[in-house]
N, C-alpha and C positions, 0 to 999 in steps of 0.2 A: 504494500500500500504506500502510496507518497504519502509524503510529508504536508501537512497543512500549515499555514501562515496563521490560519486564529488558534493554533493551538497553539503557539508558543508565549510565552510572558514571561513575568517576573517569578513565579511560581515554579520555576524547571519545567523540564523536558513532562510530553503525555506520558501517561503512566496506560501499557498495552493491560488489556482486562478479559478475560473471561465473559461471557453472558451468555444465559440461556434464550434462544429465539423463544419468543413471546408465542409462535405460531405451532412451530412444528418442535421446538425442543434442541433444537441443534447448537452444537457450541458455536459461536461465534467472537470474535476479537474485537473490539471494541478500543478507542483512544478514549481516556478520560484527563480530564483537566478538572481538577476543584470538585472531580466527584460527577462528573457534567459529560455525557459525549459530548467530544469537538472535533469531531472527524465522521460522515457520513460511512455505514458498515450496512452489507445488503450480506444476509442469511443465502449459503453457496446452499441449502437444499432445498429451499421454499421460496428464495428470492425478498424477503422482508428485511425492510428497508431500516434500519437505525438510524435516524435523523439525530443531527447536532441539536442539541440543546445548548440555548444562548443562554448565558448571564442576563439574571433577572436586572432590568436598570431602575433604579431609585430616581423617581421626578420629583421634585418638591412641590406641594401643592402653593396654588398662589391664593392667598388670604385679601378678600376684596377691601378694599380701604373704607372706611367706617366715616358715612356720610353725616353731617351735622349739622 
């Protein structure tokens, strides 16, 4: 598998992982970063698809200014 650009950070190298396909049970290899696939992994006997999971991002909510 190549190397992906969003998996790399400050956190080190992806950590290769084990997973059971979700579908048919098959082991499958997986990249994780912070716990998170960051590398897309399709299941070689059912064809199921492991999508990257993004970092959740924190928006700050905006507080309406307080009319007088």
């Amino acid at each position: 598998m190549a190397s992906n650009n969003r998996c790399a950070g400050s956190d080190g190298t992806p950590k290769l992982e084990e997973r059971p396909c979700p579908v048919c049970g098959e082991e499958v290899e997986v990249f994780l970063r912070k716990g998170r696939i960051c590398e897309e992994s399709i299941c070689p006997k059912c064809g199921y698809k492991f999508e990257i999971q993004p970092e959740p991002v924190i928006v700050p909510r905006e507080v309406p200014d307080k009319a007088e």
